[in-house]
C-alpha positions in Angstrom: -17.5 -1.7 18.4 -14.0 -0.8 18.7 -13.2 2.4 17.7 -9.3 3.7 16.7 -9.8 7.0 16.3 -10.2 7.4 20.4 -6.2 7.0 19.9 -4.3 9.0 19.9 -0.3 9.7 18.2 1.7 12.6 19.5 4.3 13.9 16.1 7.1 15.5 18.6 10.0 17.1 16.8 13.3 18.1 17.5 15.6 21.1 17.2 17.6 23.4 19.1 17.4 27.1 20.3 21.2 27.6 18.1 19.3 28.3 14.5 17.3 31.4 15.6 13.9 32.3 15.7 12.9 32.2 12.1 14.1 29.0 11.8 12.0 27.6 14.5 9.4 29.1 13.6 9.5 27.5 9.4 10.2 24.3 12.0 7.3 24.4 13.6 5.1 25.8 10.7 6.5 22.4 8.8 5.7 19.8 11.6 2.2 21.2 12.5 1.8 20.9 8.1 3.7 17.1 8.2 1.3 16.1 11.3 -2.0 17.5 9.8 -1.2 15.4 6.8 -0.6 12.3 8.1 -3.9 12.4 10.0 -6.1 13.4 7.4 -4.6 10.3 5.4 -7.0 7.9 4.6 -5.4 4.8 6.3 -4.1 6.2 9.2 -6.9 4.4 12.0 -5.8 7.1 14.9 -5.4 10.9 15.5 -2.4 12.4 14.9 -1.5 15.2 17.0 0.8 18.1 16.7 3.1 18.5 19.7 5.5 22.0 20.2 9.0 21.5 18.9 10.9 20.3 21.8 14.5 22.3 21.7 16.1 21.4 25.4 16.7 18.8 27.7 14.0 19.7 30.1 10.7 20.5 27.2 11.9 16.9 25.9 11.7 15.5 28.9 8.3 17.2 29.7 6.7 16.2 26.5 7.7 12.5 27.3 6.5 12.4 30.6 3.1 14.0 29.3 3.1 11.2 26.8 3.3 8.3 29.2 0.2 9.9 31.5 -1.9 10.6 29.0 -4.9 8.0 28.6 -5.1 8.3 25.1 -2.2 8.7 23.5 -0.7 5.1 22.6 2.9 6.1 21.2 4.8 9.0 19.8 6.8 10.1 16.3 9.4 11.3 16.2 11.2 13.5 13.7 14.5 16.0 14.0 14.0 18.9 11.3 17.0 20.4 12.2 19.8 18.7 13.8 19.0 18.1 18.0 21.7 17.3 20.0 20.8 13.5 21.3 22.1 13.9 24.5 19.5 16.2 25.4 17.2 13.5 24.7 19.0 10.7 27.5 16.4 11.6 30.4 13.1 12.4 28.0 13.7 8.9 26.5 15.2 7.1 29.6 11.4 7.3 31.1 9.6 6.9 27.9 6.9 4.5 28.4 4.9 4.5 24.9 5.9 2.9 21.8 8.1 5.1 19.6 8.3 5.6 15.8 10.8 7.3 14.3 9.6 8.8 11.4 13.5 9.7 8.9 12.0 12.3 6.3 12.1 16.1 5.3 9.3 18.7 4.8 10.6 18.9 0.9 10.8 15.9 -1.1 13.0 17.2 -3.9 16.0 19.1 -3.8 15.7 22.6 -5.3 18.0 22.6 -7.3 18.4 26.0 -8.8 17.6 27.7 -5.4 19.3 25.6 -2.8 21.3 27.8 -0.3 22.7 27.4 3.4 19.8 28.9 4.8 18.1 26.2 3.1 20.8 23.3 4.3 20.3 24.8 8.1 16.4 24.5 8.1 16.5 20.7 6.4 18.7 18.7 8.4 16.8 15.4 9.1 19.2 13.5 6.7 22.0 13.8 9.7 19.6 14.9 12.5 17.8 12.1 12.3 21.2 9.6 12.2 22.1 11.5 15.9 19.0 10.3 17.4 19.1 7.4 15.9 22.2 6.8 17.4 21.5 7.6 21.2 18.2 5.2 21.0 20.3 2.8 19.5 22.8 3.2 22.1 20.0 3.2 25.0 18.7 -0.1 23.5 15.0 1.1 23.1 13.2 -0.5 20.5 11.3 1.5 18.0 10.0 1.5 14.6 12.2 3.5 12.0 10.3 4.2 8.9 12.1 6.0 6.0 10.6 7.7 3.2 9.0 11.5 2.3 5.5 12.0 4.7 3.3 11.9 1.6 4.6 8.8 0.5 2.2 6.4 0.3 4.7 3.7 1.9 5.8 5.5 4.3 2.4 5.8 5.2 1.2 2.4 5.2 4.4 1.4 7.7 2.8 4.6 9.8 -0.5 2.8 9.6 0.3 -1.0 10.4 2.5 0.6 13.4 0.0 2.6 14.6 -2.7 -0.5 14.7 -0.1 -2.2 16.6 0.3 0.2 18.9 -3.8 0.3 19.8 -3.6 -3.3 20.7 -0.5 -2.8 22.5 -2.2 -0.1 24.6 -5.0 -2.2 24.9 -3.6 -4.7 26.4 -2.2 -2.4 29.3 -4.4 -2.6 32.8 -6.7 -5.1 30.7 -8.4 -8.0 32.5 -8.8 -11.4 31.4 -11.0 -14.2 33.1 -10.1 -17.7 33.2 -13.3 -20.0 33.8 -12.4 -22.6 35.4 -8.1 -23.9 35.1 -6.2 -25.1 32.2 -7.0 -28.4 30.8 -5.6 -31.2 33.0 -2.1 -32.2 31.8 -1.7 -29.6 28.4 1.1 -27.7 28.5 1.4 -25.3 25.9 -1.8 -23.6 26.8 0.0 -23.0 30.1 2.0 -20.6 31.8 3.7 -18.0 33.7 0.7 -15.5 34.9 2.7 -13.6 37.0 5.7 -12.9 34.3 2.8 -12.3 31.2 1.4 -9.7 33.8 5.0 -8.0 33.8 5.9 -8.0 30.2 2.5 -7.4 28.9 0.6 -5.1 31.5 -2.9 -7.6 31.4 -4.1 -9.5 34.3 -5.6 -13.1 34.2 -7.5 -14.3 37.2 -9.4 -17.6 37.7 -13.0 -17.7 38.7 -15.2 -20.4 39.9 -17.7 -21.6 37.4 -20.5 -21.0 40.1 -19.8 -17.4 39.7 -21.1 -17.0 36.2 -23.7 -19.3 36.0 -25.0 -17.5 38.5 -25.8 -14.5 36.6 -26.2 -17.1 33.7 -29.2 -18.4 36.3 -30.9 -14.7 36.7 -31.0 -13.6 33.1 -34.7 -12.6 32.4 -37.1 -14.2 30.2 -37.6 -11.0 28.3 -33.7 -11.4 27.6 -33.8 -14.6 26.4 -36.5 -14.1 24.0 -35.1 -10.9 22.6 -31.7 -12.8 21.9 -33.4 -15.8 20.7 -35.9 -13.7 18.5 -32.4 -11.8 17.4 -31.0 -15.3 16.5 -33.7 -15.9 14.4 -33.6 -12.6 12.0 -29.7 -13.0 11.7 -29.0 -16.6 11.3 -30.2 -19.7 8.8 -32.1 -22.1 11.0 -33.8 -25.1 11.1 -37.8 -24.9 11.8 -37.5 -27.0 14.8 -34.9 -25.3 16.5 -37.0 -22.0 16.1 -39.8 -20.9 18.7 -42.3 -23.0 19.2 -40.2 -25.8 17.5 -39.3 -29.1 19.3 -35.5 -28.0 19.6 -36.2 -24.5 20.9 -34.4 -25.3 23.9 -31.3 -26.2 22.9 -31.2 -22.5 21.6 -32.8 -20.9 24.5 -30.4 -22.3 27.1 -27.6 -20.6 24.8 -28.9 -17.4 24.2 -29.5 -17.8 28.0 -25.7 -18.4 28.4 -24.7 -15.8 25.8 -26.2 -13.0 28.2 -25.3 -13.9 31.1 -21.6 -14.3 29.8 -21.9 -11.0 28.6 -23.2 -9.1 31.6 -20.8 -10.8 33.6 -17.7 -9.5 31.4 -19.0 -6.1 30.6 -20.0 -5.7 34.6 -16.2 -7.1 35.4 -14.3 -5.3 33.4 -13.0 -8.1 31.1 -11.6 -7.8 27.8 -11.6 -11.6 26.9 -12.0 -14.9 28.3 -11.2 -18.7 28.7 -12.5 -22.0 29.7 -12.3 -25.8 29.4 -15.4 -28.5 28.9 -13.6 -30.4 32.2 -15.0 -27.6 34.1 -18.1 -26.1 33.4 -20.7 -27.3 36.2 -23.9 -26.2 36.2 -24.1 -24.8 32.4 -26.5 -27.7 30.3 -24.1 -27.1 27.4 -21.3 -25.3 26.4 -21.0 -22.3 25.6 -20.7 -22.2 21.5 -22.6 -19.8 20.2 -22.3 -17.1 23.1 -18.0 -17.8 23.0 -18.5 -17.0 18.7 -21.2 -13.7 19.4 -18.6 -12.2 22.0 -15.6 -12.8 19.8 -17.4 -11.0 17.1 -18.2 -8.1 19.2 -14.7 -8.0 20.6 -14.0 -9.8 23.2 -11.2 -12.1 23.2 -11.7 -16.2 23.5 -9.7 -19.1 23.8 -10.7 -22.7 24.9 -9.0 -24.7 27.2 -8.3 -22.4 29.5 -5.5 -21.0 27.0 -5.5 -17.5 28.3 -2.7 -16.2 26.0 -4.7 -16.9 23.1 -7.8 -15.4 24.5 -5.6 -11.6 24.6 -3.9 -12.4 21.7 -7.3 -12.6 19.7 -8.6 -9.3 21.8 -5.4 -7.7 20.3 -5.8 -8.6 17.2 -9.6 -7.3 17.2 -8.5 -3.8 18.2 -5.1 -4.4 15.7 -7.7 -5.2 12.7 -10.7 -2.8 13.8 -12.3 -1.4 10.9 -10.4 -3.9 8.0 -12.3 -5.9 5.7 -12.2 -9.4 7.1 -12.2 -10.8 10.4 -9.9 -11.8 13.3 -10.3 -14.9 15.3 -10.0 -18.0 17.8 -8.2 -20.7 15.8 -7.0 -24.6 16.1 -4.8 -26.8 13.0 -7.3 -29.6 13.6 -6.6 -32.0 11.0 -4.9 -32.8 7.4 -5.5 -33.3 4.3 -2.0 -34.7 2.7 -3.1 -35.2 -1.0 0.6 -34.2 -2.5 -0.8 -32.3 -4.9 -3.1 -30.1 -2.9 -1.9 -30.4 0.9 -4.5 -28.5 3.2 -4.8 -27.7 6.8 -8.5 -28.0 8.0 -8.6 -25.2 11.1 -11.7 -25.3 13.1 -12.8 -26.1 17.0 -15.1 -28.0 19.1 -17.5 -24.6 18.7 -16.2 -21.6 19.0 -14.7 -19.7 15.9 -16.1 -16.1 15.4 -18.0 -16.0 12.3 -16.8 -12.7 11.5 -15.0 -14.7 9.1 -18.1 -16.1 7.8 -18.0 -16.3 4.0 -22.0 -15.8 3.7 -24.5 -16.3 6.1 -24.2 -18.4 9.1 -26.7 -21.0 10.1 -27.4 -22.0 13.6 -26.9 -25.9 14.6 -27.5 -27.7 17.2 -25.6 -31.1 17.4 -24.0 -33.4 19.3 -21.0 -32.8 20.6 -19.3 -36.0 21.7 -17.1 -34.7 24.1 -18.0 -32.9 27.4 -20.5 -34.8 28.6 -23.1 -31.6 28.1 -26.5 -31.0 26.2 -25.9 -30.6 22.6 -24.8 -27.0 22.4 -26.2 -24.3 19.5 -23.2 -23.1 17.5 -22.4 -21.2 14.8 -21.3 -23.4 11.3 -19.9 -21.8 8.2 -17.2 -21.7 5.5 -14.6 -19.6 5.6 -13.3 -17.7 2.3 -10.0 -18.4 0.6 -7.1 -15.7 0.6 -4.1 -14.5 2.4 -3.7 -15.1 6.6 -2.2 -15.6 9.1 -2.1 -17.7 12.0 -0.3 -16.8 15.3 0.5 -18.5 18.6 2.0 -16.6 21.8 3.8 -19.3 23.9 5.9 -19.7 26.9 9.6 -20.5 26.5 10.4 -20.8 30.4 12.8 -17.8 30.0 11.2 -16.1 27.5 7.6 -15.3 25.4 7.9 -16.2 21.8 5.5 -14.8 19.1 5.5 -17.0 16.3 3.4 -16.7 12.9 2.5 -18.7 10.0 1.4 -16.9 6.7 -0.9 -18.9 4.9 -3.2 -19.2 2.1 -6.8 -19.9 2.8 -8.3 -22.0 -0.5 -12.2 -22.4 -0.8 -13.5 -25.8 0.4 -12.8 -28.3 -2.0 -15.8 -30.7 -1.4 -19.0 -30.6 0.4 -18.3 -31.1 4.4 -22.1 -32.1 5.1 -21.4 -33.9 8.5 -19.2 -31.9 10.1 -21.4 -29.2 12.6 -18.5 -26.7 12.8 -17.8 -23.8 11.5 -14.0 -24.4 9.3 -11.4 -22.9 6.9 -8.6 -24.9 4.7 -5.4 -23.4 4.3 -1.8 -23.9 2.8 0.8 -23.2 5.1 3.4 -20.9 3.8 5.7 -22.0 2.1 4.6 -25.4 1.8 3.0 -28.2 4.0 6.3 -29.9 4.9 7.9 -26.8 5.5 5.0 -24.5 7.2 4.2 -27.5 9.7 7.8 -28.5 10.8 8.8 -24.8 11.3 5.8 -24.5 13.7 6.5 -27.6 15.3 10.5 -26.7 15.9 9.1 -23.4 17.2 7.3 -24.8 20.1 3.9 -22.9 18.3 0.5 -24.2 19.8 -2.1 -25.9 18.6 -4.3 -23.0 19.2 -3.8 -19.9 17.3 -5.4 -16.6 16.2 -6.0 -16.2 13.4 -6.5 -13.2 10.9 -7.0 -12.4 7.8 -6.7 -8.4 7.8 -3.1 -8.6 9.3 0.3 -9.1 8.1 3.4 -9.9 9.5 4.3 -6.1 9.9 1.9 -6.1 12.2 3.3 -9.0 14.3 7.0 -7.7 14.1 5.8 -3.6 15.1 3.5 -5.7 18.2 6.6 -7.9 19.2 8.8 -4.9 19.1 6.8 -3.1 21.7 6.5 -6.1 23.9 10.2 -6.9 23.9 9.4 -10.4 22.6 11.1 -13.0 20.6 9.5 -13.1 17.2 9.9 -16.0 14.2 7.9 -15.9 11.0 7.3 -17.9 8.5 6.6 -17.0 4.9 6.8 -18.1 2.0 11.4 -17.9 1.9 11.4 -19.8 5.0 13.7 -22.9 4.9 13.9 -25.0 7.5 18.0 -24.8 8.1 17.7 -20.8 8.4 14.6 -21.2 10.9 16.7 -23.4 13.3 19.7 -21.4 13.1 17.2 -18.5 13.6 16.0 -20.7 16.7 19.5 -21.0 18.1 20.5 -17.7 17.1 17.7 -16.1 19.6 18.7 -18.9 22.2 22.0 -16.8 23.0 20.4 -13.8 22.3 17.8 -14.2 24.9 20.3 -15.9 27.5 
């Protein structure tokens, strides 16, 4: 499981040595009070760790260096109690490496009115402290998150939250490996791209290996294995009597719990956070792999078919974004329509492999057909997925640019009985409306393939877009389509 609270959040504030020693000292009693509070709150997924007022060029600049090295700590508030001179923050913030939020409040919330002195107006000075750094980051063109609003606030603290969950899978992304099974599917393009600059601007690796290389620890799994898995299969999922042991189709499953563990070990063993493939290239597997791609998903892993790689992190990021939310996070494709004008629905699903952590009930285990591939029918995973608010995202490849693009939607129950169709699936209403929701993804350039959640928001995109220095379009439920294209062109001088 992944767990948040590993993560860590370093509250640094500023001052300076002019106000005296009792002043720093109510300073620093009121940030170690202010940091203490925000990490005992409720929704905050991560520590959040007291740091020593920094007052001078040089403890600024240590703090922020200590900050970048530091394995655990995945970004940095800021605040300025007192006013702090921003230009002794140029070299501190010049290497800053970790994402920055800068949090514009005060220890007090009200004013006291009747007892309100200069002693008071020294020690409280974040309404124009605050505004001088904000200034020389501005000027220094770093991207942060501002968030305005008292520290108890329970706004301010659910921006604090949704930035610090984008922040984890930011972090998470740095040194991580992908594996690509296999290449991309011959002739698609948008599940292409530049390895080399993704590497750059987002600190994961993706590296192709032979399909020979995991089938052959596919081809040493155990027996035991297999039959724990497939005995594990049995207590978790709905299944048919012939596809249990002893039953005519047991070995359709066995080959896939076979597959599952062998998929595993060699992930876990490598290193790998996530993975791709593509049905064109999977030689020496009997089938392919459904159920193992929807178990390793649920457990963490990132997956994309196709060989779409930038799918595959952007699901393991959104895993670790949505880690410990109600609901689930997952591999997604807009597969086919339904265009009743009254009731226009997306129907997402794939070949095999969404995660049914967004299961609405109990799963049942299938083996079918496939009709594509030219493999043994493969075991998979089939279920409904519940109505309410998601989202779907796509990362894709401008040539000169990455562009994350989102689509809020509205996932609806199913609205008749899908007996012959052995996937798992979900309908949804593209925000703000079919017409709208499909041609704004389509003049985006946005994939076929998405991930797709339904614990995060757009926040969530914007804070994780901010920290990779990406392009970022929504669309919601204002979006029109002449403000998205002049959006579109805005960001084409803007990124030139």
């Amino acid at each position: 499981m992944i767990d948040l609270k590993k993560f860590e959040v370093w509250f640094i504030t500023g001052s300076q040595n002019l106000y005296g020693e009792e002043t720093l000292k109510k300073v620093a009693e009121h940030s170690q009070e202010i940091a203490a509070g925000i990490d005992a709150a409720g929704n905050i997924p991560v520590r959040v760790v007291y740091k020593p007022v920094v007052k001078s060029p040089e403890e600024i600049y240590e703090t922020l260096q200590a900050a970048n090295v530091a394995e655990n700590c995945i970004g940095i508030i800021t605040w300025m109690h007192t006013f702090s001179p921003a230009k002794m923050w140029i070299r501190g913030l010049s290497i800053l490496k970790k994402p920055m939020l800068h949090l514009h409040t005060q220890f007090n919330r009200d004013i006291p009115w009747s007892s309100i002195d200069m002693d008071f107006m020294n020690l409280n000075q974040s309404a124009h402290g605050d505004r001088e750094f904000g200034f020389m980051v501005s000027r220094m063109r770093i991207n942060r998150k501002v968030v305005v609003g008292h520290w108890q606030d329970t706004e301010a603290l659910a921006e604090i939250e949704t930035w610090t969950r984008a922040a984890a899978g930011w972090h998470d992304w740095q040194g991580a490996k992908f594996v690509r099974f296999g290449d991309n599917m011959r002739f698609v393009a948008v599940t292409d791209g530049d390895k080399v600059e993704a590497e750059l601007k987002f600190g994961f690796s993706v590296n192709t290996y032979g399909i020979g290389d995991v089938v052959a620890v596919i081809n040493a799994v155990s027996e035991e294995a297999i039959t724990a898995l497939t005995d594990e299969y049995e207590a978790t999922y709905t299944m048919a009597d012939d596809l249990k042991k002893g039953g005519a189709r047991y070995s359709s499953v066995y080959e896939a719990a076979k597959i599952e563990i062998g998929l595993r070990k060699f992930l876990v063993d490598g290193g790998f956070k996530g993975f791709s493939d593509t049905f064109e290239d999977l030689h020496g597997m009997l089938q392919l792999p459904g159920i193992a791609a929807q178990r390793l998903m649920a457990d963490g892993f990132g997956f994309a078919g196709e060989g779409d790689w930038k799918t595959a992190a952007l699901v393991r990021a959104f895993k670790v974004m949505g880690a410990g939310l109600a609901g689930g996070n997952a591999f997604m494709e807009d597969y086919t329509y339904h265009f009743d004008p009254d009731n226009a629905l997306v129907l997402g699903s794939h070949m095999l492999e969404v995660d049914a952590s967004l299961a609405n009930g109990k799963a049942s285990l299938e083996v079918h057909a496939l009709g594509i591939g030219g493999k043994a029918d493969p075991a998979r995973l089939v279920f409904n997925v519940a109505g309410g608010a998601a989202l779907n995202a796509s990362i894709v490849d401008m040539g000169n640019r990455f562009r994350l693009l989102i689509n809020e939607v509205e996932a609806v129950e199913p609205v008749e009985d899908l007996p012959n169709l052995p996937v798992a699936r979900v309908l949804w209403k593209p925000l703000p409306d079919m017409k709208t929701g499909c041609a704004a993804w389509i003049y985006g350039g946005g994939a076929h393939h998405t991930a797709y959640s339904q614990n995060l928001t757009a926040a969530h995109m914007q804070d994780f877009a901010d920290m990779a220095g990406i392009e970022f379009l929504r669309i919601g439920k204002d979006t029109t389509i002449p403000q998205f294209r002049n959006e579109i062109l805005w960001n084409e001088v803007a990124y030139r």
